[in-house]
DSSP file (Angstrom, degrees, kcal/mol; ACC not computed):
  #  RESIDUE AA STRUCTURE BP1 BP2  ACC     N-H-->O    O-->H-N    N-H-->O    O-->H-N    TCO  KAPPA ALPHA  PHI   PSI    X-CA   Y-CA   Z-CA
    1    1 A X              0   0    0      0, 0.0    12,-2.0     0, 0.0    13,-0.6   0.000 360.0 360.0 360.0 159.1   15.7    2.1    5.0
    2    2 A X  E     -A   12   0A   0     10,-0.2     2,-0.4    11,-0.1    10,-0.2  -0.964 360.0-133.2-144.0 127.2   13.0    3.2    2.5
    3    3 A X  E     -A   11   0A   0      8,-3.4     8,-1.6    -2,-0.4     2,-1.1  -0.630  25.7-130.9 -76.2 124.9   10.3    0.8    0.5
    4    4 A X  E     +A   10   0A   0     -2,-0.4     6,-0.2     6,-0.2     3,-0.1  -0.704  28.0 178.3 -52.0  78.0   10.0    1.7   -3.5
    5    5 A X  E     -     0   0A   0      4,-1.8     2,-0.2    -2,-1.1    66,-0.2   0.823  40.8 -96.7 -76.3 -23.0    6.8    1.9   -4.1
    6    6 A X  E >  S+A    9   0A   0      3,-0.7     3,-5.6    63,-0.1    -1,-0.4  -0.779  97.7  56.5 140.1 174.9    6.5    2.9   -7.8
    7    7 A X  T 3  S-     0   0    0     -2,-0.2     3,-0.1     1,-0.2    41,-0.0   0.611 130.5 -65.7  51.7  10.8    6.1    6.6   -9.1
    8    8 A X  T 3  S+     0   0    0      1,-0.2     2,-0.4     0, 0.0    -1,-0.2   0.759  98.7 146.2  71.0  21.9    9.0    7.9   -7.4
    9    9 A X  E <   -A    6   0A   0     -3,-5.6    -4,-1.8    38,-0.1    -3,-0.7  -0.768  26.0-172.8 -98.9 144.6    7.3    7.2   -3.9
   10   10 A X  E     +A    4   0A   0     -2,-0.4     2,-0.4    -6,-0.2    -6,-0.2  -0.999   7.7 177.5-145.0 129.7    9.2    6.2   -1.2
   11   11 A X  E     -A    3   0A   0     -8,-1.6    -8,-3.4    -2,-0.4     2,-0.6  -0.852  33.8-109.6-134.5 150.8    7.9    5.1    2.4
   12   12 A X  E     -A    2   0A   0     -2,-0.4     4,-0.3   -10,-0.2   -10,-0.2  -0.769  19.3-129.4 -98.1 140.3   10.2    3.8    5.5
   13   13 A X  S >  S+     0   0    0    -12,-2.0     3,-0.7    -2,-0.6    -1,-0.1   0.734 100.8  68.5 -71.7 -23.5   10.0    0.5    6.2
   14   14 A X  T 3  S+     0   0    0    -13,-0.6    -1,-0.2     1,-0.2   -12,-0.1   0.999 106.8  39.4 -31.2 -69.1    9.3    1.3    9.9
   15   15 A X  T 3  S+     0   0    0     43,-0.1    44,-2.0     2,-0.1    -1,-0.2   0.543  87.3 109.1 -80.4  12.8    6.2    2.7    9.2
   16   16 A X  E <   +B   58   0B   0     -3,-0.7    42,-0.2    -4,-0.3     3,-0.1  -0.525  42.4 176.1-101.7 116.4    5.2    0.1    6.6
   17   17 A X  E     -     0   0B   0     40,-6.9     2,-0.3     1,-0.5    -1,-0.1   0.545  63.3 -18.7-108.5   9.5    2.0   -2.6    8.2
   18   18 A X  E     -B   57   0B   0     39,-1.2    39,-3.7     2,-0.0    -1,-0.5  -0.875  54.1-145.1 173.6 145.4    1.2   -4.4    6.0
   19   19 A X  E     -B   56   0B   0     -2,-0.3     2,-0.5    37,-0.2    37,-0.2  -0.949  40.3-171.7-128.3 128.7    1.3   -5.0    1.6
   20   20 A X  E     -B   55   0B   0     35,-1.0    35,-1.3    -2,-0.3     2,-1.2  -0.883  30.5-106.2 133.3 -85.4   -1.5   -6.6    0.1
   21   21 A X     >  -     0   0    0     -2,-0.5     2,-2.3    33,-0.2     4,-1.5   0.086  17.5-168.1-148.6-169.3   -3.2   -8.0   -2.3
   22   22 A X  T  4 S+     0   0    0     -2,-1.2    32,-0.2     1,-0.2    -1,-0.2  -0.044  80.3  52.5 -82.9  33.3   -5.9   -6.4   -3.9
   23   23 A X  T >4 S+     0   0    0     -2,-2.3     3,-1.7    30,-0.3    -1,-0.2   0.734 126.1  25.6 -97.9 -76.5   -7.7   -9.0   -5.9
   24   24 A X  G >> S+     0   0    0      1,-0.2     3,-0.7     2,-0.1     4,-0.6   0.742 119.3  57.6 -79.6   4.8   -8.1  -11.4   -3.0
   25   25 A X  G >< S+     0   0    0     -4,-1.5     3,-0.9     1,-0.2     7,-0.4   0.903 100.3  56.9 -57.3 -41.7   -7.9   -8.9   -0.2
   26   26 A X  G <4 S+     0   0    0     -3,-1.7    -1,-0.2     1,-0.3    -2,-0.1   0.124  84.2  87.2 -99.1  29.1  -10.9   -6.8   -1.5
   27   27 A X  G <4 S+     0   0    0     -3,-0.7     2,-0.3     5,-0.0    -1,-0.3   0.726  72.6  84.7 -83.4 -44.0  -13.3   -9.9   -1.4
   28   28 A X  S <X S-     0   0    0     -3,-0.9     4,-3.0    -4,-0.6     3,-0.4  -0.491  79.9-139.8 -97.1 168.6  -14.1   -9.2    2.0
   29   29 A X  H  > S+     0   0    0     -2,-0.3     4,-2.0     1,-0.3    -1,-0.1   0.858 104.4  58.2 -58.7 -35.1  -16.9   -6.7    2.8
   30   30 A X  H  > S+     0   0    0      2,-0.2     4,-2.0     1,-0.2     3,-0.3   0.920 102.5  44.5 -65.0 -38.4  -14.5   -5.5    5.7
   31   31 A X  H  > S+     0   0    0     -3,-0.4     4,-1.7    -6,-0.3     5,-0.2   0.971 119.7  57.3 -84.4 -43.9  -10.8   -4.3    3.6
   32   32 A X  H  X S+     0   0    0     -4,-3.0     4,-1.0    -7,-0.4    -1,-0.2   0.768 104.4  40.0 -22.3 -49.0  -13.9   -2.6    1.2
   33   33 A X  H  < S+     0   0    0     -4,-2.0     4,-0.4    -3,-0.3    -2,-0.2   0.612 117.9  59.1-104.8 -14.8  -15.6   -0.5    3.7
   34   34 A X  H >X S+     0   0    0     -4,-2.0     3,-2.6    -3,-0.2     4,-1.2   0.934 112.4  37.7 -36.7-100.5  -11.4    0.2    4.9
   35   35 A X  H 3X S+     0   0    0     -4,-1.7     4,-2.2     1,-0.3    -2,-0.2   0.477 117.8  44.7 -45.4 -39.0  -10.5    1.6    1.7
   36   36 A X  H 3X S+     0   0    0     -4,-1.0     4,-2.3    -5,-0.2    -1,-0.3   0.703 114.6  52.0 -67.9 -27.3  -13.6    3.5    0.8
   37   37 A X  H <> S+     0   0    0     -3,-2.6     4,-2.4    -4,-0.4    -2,-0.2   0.985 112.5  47.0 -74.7 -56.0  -13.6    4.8    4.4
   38   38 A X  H  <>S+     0   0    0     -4,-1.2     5,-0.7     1,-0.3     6,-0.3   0.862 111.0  56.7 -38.4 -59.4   -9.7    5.8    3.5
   39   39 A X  H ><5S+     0   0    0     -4,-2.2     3,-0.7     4,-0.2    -1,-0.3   0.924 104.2  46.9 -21.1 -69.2  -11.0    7.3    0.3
   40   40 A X  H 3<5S+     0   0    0     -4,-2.3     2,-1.7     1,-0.3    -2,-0.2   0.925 111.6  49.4 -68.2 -43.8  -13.2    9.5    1.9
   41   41 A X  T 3<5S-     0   0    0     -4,-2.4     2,-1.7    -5,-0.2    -1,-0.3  -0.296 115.4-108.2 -80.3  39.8  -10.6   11.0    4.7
   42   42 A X  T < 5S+     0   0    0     -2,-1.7     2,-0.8    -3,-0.7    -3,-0.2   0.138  81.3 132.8  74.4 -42.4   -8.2   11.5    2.1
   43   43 A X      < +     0   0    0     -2,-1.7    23,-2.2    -5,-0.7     2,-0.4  -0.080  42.6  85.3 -46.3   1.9   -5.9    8.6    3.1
   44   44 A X  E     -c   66   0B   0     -2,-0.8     2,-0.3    -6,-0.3    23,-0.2  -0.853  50.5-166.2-158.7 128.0   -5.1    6.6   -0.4
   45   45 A X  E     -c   67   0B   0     21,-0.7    23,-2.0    -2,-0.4     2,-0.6  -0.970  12.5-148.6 -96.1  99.8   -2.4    7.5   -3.0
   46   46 A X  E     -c   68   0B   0     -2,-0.3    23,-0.2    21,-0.2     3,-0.1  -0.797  15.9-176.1 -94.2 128.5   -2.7    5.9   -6.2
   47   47 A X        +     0   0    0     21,-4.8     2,-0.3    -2,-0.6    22,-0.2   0.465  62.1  50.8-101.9   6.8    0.3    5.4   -7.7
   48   48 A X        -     0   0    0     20,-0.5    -1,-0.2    21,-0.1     4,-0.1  -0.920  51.4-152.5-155.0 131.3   -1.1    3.9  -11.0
   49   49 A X  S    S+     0   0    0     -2,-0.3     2,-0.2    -3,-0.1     3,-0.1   0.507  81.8  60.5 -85.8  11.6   -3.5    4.5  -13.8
   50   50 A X  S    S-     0   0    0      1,-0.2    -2,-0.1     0, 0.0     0, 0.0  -0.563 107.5 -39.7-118.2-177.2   -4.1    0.7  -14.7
   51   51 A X        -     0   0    0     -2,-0.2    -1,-0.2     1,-0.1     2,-0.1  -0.162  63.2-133.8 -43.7 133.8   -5.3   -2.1  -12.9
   52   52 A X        -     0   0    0    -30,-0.1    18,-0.2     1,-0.1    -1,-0.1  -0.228  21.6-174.1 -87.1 140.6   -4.1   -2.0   -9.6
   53   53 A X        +     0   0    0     16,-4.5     2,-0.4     1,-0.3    20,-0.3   0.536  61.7   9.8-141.1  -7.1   -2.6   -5.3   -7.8
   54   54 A X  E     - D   0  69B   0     15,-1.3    15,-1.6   -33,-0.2     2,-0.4  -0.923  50.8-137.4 172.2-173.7   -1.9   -4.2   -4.2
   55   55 A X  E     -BD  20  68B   0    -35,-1.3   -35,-1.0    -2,-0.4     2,-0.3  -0.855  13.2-152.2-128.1 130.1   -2.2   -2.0   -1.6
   56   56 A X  E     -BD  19  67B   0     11,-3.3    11,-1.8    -2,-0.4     2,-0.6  -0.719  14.7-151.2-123.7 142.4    0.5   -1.1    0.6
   57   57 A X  E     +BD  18  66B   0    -39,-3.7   -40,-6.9    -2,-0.3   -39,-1.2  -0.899  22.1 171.8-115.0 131.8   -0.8    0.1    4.5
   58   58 A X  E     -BD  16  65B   0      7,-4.4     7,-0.6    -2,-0.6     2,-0.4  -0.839  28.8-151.0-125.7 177.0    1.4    2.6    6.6
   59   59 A X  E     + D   0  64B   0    -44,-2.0     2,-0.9    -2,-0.4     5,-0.2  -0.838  25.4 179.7-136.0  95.0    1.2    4.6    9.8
   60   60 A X  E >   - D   0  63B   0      3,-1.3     3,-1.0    -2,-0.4    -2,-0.1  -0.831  68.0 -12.4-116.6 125.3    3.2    7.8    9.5
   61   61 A X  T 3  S-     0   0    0     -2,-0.9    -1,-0.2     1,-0.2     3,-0.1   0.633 134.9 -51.9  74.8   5.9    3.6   10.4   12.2
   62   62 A X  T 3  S+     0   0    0      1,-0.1     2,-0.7     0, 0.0    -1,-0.2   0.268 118.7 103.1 124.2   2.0    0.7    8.5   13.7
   63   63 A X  E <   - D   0  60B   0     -3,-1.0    -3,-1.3     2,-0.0     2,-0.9  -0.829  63.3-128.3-120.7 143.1   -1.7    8.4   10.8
   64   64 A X  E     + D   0  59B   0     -2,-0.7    -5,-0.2    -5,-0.2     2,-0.2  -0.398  28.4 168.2-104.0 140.6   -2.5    5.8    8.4
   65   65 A X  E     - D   0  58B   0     -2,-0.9    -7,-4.4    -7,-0.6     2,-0.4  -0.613  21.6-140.7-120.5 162.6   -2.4    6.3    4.9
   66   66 A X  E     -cD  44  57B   0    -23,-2.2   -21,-0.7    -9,-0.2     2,-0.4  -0.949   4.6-157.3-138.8 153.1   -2.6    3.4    1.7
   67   67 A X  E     -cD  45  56B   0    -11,-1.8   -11,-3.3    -2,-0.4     2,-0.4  -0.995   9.8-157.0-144.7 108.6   -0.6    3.6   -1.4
   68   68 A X  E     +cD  46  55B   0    -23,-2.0   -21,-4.8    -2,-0.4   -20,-0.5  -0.893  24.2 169.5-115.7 133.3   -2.3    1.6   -4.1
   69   69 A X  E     - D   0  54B   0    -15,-1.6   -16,-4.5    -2,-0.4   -15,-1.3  -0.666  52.5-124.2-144.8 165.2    0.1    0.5   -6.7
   70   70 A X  S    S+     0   0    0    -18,-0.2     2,-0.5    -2,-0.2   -15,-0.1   0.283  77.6 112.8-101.2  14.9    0.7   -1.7   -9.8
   71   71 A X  S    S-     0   0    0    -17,-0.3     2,-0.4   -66,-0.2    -2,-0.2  -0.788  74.4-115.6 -99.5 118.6    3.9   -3.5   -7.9
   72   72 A X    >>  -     0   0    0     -2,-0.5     3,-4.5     1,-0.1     4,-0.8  -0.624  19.7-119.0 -61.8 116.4    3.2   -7.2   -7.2
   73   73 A X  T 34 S+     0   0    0     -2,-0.4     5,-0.1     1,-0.3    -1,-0.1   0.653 116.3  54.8  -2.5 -71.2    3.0   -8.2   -3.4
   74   74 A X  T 3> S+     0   0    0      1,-0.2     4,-1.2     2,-0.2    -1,-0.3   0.581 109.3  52.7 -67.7 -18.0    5.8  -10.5   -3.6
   75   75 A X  H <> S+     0   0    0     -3,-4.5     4,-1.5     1,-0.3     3,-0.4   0.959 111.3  40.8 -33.7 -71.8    7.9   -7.5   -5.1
   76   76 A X  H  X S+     0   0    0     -4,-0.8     4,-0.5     2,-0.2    -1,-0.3   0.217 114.7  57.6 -78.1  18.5    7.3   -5.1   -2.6
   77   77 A X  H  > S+     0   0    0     -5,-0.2     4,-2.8    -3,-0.2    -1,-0.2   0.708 106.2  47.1-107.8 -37.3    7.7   -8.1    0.1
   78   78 A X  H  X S+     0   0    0     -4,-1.2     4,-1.4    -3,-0.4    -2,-0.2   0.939 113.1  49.1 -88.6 -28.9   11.3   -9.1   -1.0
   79   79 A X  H  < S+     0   0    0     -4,-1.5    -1,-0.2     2,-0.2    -2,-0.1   0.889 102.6  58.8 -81.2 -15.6   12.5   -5.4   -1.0
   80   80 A X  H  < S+     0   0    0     -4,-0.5    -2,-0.2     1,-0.1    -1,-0.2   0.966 114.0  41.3 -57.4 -66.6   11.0   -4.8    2.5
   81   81 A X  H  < S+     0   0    0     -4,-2.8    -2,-0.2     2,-0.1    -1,-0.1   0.676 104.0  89.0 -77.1 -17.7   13.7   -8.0    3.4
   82   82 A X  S  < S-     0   0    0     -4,-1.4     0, 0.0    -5,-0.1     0, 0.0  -0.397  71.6-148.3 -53.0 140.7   16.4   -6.3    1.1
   83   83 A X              0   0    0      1,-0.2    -1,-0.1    -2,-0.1    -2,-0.1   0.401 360.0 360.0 -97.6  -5.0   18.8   -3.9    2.6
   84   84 A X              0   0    0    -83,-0.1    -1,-0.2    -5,-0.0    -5,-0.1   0.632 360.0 360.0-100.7 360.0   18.9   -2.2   -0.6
């Protein structure tokens, strides 16, 4: 089955490790120096040109990439548990 991310993006819920978010997430210094590190290597998709509200972490084909999105946590959390 495959998570909706927004934008016509689509991720499998296999690879999916984690959503989210990215008000109180990005308080500590650590999920900061992540995401800028993620930045730099390419790794980060932005799926939106406004404020951002979380950040979705996957590992496909054995690398991990973040897909930062306008989709509220609790969204993308009940369609990972949805079969649809």
């Amino acid at each position: 089955m495959y998570l909706h991310l927004g934008q016509d993006v689509l991720v499998r819920k296999r690879d999916v490790i984690g959503i989210f978010d990215i008000e109180t997430t990005t308080v500590e210094r650590s999920t900061r120096d992540f995401l800028a590190r993620a930045e730099r290597e390419s790794r980060v998709t932005t799926l939106t040109s406004e404020l951002p509200r979380s950040f979705v972490l996957t590992q496909e084909q054995g690398v991990l990439r973040v897909y930062i999105g306008q989709i509220a946590t609790a969204t993308l959390r009940r369609r990972m548990e949805n079969d649809m």
